[in-house]
C-alpha positions in Angstrom: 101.7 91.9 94.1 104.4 89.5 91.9 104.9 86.0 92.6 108.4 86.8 94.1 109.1 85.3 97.4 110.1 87.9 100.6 111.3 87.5 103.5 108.1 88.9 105.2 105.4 87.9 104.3 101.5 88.1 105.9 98.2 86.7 104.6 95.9 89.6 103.2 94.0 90.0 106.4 97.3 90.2 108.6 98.0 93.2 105.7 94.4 95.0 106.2 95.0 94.6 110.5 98.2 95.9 110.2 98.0 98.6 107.4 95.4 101.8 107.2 93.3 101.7 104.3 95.1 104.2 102.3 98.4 102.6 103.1 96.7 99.3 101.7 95.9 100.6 98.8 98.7 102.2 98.3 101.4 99.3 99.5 99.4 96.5 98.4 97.6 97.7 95.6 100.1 100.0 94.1 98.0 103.1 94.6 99.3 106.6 95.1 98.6 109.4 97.6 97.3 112.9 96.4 100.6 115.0 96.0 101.2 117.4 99.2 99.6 114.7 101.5 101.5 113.5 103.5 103.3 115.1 106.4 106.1 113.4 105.7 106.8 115.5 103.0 107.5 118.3 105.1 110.1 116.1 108.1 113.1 117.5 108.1 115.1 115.8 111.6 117.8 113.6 111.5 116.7 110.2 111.7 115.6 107.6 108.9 112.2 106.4 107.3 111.4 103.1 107.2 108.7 100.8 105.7 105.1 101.1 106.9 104.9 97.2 106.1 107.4 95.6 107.6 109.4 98.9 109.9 112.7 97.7 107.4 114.9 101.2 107.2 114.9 102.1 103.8 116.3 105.5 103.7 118.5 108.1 105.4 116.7 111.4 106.1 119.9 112.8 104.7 119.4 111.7 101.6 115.6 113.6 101.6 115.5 116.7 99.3 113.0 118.8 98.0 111.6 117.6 94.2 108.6 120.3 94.2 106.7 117.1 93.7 104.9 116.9 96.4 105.8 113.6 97.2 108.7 112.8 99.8 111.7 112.5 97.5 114.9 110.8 98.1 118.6 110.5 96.2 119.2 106.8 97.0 117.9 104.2 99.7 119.7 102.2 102.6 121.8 99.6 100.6 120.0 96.4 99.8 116.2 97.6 101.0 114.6 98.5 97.5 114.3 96.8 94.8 112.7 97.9 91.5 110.6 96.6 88.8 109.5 97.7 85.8 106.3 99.7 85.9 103.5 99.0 82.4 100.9 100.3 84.4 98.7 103.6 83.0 99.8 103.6 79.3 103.6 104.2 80.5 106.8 102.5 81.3 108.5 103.6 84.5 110.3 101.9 87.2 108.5 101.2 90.6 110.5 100.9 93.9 109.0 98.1 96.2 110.9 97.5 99.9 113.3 94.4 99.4 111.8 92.9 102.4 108.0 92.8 102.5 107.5 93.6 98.7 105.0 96.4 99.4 104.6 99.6 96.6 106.4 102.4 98.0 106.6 104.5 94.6 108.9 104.7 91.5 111.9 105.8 90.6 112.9 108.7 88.4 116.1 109.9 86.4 115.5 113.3 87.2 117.2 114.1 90.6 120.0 115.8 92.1 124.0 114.8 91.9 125.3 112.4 92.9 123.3 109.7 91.7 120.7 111.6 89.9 118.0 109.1 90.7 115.2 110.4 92.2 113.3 107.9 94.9 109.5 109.3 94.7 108.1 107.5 97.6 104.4 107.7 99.3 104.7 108.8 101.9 102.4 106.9 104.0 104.3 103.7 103.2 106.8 105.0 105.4 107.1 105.4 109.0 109.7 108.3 110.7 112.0 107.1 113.4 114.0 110.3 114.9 117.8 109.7 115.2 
């Protein structure tokens, strides 16, 4: 993880009690799930996801579409809970999306989605937690 400060924060055993392995990996290590996955991919109620980490809402189940990615795949997140970075990591440069709260790797973020904003929010999905509305 970077060196900047969050407003949640937890020693790395509190992470490994708290967190699966795979969602370590994924949120702590900045892994990725195998495509097609999660279950997640496939919610569809009313409600909102929030972060595995640190249960901070991150987005609107609204705002979920379809990318054909396999990945759960959103337009934009709740105002003020993602924050990006830029992404070196296996020979290319793309933007990561980390929550803005406990820092944990939630995926990346790609020009490629549908109006309005057409960002597309590629997000593990086990880094995410469903809360029905």
């Amino acid at each position: 993880m970077d060196s900047h400060s969050y407003p949640v924060t937890r020693t790395d055993a509190e992470w490994r009690a708290r967190l699966t392995p795979e969602q370590y990996y994924i949120m702590r290590q900045h892994g990725t799930e195998r495509p097609g996955s999660c279950a997640l991919l496939h919610e569809k109620r009313a409600g909102r996801f929030t972060c595995a980490g640190c249960d901070q809402p991150l987005f609107e189940s609204g705002l979920k579409f379809e990318s054909g990615t396999g990945w759960p795949s959103f337009n934009d997140p709740v105002p003020g809970s993602v924050e990006t970075t830029i992404d070196r990591s296996h020979g290319m440069v793309r933007t990561e999306a980390h929550c803005a709260t406990c820092g944990s790797h939630l995926g990346h973020v790609f020009e490629d989605g549908p109006p309005p904003t057409g960002l597309r929010y590629c997000i593990n999905g086990v880094a995410l937690n469903f809360e029905p509305a």
